[in-house]
N, C-alpha and C positions, 0 to 999 in steps of 0.2 A: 617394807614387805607388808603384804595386806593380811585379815587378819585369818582368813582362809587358807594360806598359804602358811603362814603360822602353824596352824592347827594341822594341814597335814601334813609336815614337818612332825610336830610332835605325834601325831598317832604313831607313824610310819618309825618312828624311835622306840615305842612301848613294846617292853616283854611280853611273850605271847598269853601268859598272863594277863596281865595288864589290857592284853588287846581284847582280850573276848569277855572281862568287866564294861570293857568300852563300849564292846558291838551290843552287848545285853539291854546295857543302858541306853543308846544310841537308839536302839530299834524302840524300846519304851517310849521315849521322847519324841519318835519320831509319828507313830502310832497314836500318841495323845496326840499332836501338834496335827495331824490327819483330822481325827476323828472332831480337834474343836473349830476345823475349816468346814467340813461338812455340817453340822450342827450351827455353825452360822449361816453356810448359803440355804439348807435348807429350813431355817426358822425365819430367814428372811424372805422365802415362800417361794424361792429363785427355783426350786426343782418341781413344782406345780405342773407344771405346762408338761414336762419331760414325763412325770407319772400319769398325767391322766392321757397321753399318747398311748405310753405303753398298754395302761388299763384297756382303752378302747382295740388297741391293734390284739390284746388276749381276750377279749370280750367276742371279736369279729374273727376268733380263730386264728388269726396268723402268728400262734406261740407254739413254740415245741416244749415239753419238756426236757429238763436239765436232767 
């Protein structure tokens, strides 16, 4: 058994206790593990191109406010 299939084995066992210390933590982790994927593509300059599209396509009008 792999080790993913493992683990949701064991969530799907944890008291509902237990299960929402998990999802608290789970979403933490998952949030850090996000936010240090972005911070690497864009420190390696990989979103350059995509912002300065956007810049230009809000510069020439074509943005709506959110």
């Amino acid at each position: 058994m792999g080790n993913v299939e493992l683990l949701k084995q064991q969530v799907a066992s944890l008291a509902p206790d237990e299960l929402a210390t998990f999802r608290a933590w789970f979403v933490s982790f998952d949030v850090d593990a996000w936010d240090k994927q972005i911070d690497s593509v864009a420190g390696a300059g990989r979103l350059n191109t995509l912002a300065a599209a956007a810049l230009d396509e809000h510069r020439a009008g074509r943005t709506k406010p959110l």
